[in-house]
OpenMM code with the backbone's topology and positions (N, CA, C; nanometers):
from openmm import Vec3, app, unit

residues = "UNK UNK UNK UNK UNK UNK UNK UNK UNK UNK UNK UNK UNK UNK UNK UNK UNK UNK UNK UNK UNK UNK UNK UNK UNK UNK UNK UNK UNK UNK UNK UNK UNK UNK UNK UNK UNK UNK UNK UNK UNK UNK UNK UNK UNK UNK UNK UNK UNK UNK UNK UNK UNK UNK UNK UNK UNK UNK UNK UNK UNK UNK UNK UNK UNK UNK UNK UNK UNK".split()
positions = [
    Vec3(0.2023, 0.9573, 0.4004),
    Vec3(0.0925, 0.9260, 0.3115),
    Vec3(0.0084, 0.8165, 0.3766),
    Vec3(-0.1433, 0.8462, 0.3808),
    Vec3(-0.2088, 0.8101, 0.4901),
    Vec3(-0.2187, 0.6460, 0.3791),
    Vec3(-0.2105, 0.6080, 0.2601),
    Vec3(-0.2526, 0.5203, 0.1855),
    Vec3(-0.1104, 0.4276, 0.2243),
    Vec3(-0.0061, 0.4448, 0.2149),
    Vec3(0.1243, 0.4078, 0.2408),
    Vec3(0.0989, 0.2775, 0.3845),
    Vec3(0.0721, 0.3855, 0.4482),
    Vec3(0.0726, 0.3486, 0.6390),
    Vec3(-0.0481, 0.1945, 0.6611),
    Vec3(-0.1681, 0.2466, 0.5391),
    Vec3(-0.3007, 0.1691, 0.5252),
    Vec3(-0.2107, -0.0001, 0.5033),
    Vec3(-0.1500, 0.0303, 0.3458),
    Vec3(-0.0738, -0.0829, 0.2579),
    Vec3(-0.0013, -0.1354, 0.3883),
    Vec3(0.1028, -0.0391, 0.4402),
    Vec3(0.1966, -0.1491, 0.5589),
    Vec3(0.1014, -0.2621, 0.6840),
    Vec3(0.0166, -0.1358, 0.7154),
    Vec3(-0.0959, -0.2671, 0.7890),
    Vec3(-0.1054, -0.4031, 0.7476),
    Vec3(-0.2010, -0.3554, 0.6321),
    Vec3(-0.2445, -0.4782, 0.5247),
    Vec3(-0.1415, -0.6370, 0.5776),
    Vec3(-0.0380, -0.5381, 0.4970),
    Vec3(0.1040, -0.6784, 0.4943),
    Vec3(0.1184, -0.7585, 0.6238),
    Vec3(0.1224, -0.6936, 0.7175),
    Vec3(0.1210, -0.7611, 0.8906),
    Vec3(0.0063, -0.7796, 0.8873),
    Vec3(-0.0772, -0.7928, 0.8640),
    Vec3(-0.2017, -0.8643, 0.9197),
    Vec3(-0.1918, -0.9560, 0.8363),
    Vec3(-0.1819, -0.9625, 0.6779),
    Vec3(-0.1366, -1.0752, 0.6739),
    Vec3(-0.0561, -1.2192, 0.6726),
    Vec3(0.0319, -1.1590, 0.7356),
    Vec3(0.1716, -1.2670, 0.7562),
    Vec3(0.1366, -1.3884, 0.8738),
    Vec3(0.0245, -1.3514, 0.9306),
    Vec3(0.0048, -1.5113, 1.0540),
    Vec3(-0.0651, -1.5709, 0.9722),
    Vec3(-0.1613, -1.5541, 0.8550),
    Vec3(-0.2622, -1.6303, 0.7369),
    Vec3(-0.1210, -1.7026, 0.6827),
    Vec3(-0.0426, -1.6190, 0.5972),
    Vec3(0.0683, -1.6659, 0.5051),
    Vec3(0.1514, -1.7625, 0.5766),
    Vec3(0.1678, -1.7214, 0.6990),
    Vec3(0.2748, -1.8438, 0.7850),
    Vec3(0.1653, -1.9805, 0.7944),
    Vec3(0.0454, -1.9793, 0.8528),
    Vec3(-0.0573, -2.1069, 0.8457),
    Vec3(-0.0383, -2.1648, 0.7382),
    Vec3(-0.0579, -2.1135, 0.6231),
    Vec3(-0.1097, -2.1451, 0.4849),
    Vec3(0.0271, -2.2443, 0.4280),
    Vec3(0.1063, -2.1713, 0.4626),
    Vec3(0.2745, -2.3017, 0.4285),
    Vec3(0.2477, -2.3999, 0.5144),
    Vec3(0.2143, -2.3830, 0.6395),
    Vec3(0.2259, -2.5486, 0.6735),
    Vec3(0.1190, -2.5917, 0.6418),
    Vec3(0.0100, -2.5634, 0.5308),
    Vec3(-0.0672, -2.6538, 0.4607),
    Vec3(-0.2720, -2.6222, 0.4937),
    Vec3(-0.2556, -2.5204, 0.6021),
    Vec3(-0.4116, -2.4930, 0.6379),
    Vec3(-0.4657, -2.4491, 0.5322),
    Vec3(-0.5420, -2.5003, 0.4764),
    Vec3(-0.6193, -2.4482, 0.3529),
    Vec3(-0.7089, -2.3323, 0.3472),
    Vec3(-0.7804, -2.3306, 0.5094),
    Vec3(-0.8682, -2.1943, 0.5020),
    Vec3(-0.7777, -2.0439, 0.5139),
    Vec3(-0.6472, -2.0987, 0.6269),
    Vec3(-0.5601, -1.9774, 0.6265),
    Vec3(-0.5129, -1.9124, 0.4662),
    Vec3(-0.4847, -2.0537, 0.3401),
    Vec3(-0.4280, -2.0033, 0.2344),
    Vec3(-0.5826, -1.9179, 0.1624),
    Vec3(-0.6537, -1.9698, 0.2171),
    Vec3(-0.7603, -1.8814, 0.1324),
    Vec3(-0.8254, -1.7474, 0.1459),
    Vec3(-0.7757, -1.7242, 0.2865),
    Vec3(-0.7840, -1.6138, 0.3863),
    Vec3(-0.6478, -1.5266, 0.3187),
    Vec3(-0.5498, -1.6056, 0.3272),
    Vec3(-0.4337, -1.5359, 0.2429),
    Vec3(-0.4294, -1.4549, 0.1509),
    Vec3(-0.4532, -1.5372, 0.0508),
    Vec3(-0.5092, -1.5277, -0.1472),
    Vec3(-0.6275, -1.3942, -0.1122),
    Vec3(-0.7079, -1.3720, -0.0179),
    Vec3(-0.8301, -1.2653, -0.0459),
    Vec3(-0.7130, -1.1520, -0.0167),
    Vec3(-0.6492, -1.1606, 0.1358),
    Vec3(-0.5965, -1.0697, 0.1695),
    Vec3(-0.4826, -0.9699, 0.0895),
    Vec3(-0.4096, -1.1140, -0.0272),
    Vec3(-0.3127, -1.0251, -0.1065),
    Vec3(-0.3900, -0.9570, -0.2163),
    Vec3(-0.5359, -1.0189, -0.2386),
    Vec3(-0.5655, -0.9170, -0.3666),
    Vec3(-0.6186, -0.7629, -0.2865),
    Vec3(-0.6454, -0.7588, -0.1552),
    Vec3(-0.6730, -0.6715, -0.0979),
    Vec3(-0.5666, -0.5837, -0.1259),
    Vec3(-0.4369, -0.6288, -0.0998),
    Vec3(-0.2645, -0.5485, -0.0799),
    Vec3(-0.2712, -0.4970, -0.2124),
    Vec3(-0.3565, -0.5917, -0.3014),
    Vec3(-0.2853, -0.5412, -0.4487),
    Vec3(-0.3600, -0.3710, -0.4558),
    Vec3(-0.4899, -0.3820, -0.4325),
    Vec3(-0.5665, -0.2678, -0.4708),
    Vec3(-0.4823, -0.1904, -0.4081),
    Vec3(-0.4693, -0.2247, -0.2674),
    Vec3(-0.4200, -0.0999, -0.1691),
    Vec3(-0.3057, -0.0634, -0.2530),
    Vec3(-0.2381, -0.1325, -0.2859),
    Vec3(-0.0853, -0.0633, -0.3887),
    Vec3(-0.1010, 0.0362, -0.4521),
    Vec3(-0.2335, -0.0220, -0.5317),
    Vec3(-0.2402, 0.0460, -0.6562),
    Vec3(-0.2583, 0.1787, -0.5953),
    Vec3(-0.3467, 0.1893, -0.5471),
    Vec3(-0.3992, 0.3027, -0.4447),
    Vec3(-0.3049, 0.4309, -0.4278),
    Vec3(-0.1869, 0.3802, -0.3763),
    Vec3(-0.0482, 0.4229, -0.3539),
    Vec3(0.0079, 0.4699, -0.4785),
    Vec3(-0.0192, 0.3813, -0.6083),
    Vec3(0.0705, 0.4203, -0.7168),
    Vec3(0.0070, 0.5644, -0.7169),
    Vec3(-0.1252, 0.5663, -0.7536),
    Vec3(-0.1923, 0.6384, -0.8351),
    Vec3(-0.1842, 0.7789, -0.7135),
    Vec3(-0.2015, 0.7618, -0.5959),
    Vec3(-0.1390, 0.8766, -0.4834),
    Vec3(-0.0201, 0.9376, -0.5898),
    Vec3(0.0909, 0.8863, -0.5678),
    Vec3(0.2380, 0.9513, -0.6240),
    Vec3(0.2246, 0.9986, -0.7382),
    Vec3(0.1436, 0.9385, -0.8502),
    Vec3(0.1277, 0.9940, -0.9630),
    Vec3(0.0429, 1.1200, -0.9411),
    Vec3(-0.0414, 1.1482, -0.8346),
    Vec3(-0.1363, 1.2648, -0.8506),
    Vec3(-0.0518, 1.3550, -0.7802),
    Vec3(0.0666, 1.3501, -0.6779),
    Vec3(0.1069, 1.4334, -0.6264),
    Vec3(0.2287, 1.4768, -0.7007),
    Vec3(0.2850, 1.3625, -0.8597),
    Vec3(0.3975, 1.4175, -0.8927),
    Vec3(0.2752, 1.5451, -1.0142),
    Vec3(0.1864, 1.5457, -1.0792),
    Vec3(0.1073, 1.5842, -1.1697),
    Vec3(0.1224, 1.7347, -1.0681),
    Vec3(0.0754, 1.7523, -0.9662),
    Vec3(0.0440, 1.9174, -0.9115),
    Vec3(0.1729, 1.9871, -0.9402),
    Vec3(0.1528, 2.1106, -0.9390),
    Vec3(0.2547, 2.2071, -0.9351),
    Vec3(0.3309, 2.1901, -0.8448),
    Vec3(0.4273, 2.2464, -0.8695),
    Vec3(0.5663, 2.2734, -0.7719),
    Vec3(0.4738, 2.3738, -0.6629),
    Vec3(0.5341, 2.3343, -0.5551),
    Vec3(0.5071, 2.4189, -0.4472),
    Vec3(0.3629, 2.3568, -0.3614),
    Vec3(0.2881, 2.3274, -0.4476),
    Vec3(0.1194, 2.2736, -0.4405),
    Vec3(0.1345, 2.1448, -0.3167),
    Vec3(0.2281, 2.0729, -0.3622),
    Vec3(0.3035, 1.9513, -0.2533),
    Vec3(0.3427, 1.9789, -0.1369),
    Vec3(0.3948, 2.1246, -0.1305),
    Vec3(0.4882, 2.0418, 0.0103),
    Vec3(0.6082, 2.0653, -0.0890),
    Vec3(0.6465, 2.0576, -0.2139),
    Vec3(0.7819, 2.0916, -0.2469),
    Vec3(0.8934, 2.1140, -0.1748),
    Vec3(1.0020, 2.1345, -0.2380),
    Vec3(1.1294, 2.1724, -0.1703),
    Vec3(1.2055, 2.3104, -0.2984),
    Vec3(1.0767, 2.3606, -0.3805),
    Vec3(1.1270, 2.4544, -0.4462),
    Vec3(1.1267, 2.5875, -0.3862),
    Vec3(1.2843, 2.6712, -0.4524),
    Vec3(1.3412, 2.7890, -0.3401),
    Vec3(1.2369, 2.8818, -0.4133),
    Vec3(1.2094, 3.0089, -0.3177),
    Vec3(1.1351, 3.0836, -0.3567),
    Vec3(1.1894, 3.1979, -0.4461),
    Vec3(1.1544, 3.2609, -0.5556),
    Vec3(1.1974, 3.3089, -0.6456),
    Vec3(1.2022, 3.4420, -0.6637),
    Vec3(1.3183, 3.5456, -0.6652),
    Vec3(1.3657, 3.6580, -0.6235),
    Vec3(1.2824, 3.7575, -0.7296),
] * unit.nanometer
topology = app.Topology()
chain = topology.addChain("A")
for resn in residues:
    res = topology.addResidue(resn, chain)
    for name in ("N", "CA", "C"):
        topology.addAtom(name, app.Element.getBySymbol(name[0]), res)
């Protein structure tokens, strides 16, 4: 899931902001704070993916349903 792969980016790019920002750099924490509300959307992004792919029919996915005699 191409939204999944997007979200994991996100997180590593922001972990050298988040590491600055503890030892006290204020622009890194603010660079931080934008970047996690960024992660948040991207999540959501993700939720709402799984919810649209559990909503399709069986089979419509990619399923793993057997085919029917």
């Amino acid at each position: 899931m191409e939204e999944f792969e997007t979200l994991k980016r996100m997180v590593a790019e922001a972990e050298d902001d988040i590491n600055k920002a503890q030892g006290g750099n204020k622009a890194a924490g603010t660079r931080a704070r934008k970047k996690m509300q960024d992660i948040k959307a991207a999540a959501q992004e993700v939720r709402k993916k799984i919810l649209e792919s559990r909503e399709e029919p069986e089979g419509a996915a990619g399923g793993n349903a057997a085919p029917q005699s």
